[in-house]
N, C-alpha and C positions, 0 to 999 in steps of 0.2 A: 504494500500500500504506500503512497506516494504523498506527499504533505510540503506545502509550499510553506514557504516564511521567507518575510523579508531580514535579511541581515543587512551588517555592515559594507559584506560584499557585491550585495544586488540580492534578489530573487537567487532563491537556492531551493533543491528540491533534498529533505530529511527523507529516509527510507525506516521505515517499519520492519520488523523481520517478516516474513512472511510465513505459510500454516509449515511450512516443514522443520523452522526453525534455523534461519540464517538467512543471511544475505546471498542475495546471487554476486558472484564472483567477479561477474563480466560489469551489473552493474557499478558494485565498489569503483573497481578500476577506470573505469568510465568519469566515475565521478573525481577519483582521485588525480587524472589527466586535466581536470578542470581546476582542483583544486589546487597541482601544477603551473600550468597555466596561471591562475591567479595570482599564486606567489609570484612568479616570474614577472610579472605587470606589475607588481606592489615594488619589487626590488628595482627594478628600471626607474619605476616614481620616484623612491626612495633615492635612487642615485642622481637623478636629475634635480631634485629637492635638494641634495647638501650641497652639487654643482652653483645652484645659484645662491647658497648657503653662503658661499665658499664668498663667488665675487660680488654679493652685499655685501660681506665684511670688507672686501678690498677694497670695494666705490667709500664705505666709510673709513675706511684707513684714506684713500685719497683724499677725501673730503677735509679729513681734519689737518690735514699733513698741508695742504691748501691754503687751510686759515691761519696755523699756525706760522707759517712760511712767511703770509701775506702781511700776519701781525707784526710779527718781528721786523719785517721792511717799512712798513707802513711807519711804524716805530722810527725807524732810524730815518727814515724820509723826513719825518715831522719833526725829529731834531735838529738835523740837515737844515730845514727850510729856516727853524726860529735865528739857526746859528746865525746862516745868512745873513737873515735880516737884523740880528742884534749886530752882526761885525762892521755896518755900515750907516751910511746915511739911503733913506730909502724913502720912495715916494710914495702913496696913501693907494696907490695900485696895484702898487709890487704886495703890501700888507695884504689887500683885498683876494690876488692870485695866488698866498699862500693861505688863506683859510679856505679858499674856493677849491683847493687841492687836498686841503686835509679835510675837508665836509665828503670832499669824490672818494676817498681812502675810506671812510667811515662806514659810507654808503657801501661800497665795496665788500668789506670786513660783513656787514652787516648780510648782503645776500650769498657771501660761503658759508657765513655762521646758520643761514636757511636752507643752503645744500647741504651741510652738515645734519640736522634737524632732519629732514628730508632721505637721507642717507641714513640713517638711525631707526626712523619710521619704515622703511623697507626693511632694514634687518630683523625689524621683528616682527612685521608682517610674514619675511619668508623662511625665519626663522618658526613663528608657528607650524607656517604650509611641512615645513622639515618633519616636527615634529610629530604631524597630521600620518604622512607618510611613511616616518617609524612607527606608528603603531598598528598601521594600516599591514605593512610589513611582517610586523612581529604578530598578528592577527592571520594573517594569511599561513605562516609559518605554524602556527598553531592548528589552524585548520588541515593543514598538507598531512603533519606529523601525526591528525586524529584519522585521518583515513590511509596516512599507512599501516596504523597500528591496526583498523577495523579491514581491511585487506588479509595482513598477517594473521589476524588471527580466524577469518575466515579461510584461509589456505590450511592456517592449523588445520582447524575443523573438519574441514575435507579431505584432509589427510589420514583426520585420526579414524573418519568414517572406512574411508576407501581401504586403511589396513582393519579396520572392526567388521568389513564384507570378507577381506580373503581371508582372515581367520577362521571367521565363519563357515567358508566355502570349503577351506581345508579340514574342517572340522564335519563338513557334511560327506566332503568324498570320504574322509576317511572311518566315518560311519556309516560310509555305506559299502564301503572294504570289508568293513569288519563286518557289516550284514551280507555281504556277499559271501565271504570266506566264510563265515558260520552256516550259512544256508549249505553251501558247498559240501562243509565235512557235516551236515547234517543230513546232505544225500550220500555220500561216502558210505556214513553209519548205515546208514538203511536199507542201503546198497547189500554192504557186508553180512547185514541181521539177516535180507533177504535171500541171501546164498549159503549162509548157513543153517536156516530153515529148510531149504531144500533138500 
């Protein structure tokens, strides 16, 4: 008997024993080719998942390596500029084009410190999806390992049957040896009673 349920995996069909008492053999295996099969799809996921695992982390290692770069220039630009203007006589434009450079630097600073952000938010975004996919994984692998074991021990079974028949069978020929052979010297005897009755 056949029984549908939705899992994690999709629609999956549970088996019932059936009236003789086991699984058919061909079904198992069947299912266990599927079950195959799905781990192999979970494991691909799986590896594609830490791949982008891998370069979210690098775009945020670039990211921060970016601003931290750009601070420290920015930095030394803005003392550069004040030197300048303290070393000299200067006019009220030259003042104007070094705030107006260090406001452009700011603004700068300001939209990698958003790629940063932005770069961080992806990590854990696909850092989840990773996570999703190892369990999805370790799920599948779960499943694989329960229909090898209900395989295996349906082979048992049909093993332990198919030697519990030739025992049997040996045990019927050779009861019926032994009812041969007995009938046999029991026409012997009879045989013999009858020739010395004569």
């Amino acid at each position: 008997m056949w029984h549908f349920a939705n899992s994690a995996f999709g629609w999956h069909a549970s088996l019932h024993k059936n009236p003789q008492g086991g699984y058919t053999v061909e079904v198992l295996n069947d299912l266990l080719r599927i079950k195959v099969f799905r781990e192999v799809q979970a494991e691909r996921a799986l590896a594609k998942a830490r791949q982008r695992l891998a370069e979210a982390r690098q775009v945020l290692r670039e990211a921060e390596n970016n601003l931290s770069n750009f601070r420290n220039e920015s930095l030394q630009r803005e003392k550069a500029l004040y030197s300048d203007l303290c070393s000299r006589l200067v006019v009220l434009r030259e003042i104007e084009d070094v705030r107006t450079d260090i406001e452009l630097m700011k603004e700068k600073a300001e939209r990698l410190a958003g790629q940063v952000e932005d770069a961080r938010r992806t990590l854990d975004e696909v850092a989840w999806q990773a996570e999703q996919a190892r369990r999805e994984h370790r799920d599948a692998v779960r499943m694989r390992e329960k229909f090898d074991e209900l395989v295996q021990q349906e082979q048992a079974e049909l093993e332990s049957e198919r030697s519990r028949l030739e025992e049997l069978e040996m045990e019927e020929a050779a009861a019926g040896r032994f009812a041969f052979q007995r009938k046999s010297d029991e026409s012997d005897s009879q045989a013999t009673a009858a020739e010395g009755s004569e």
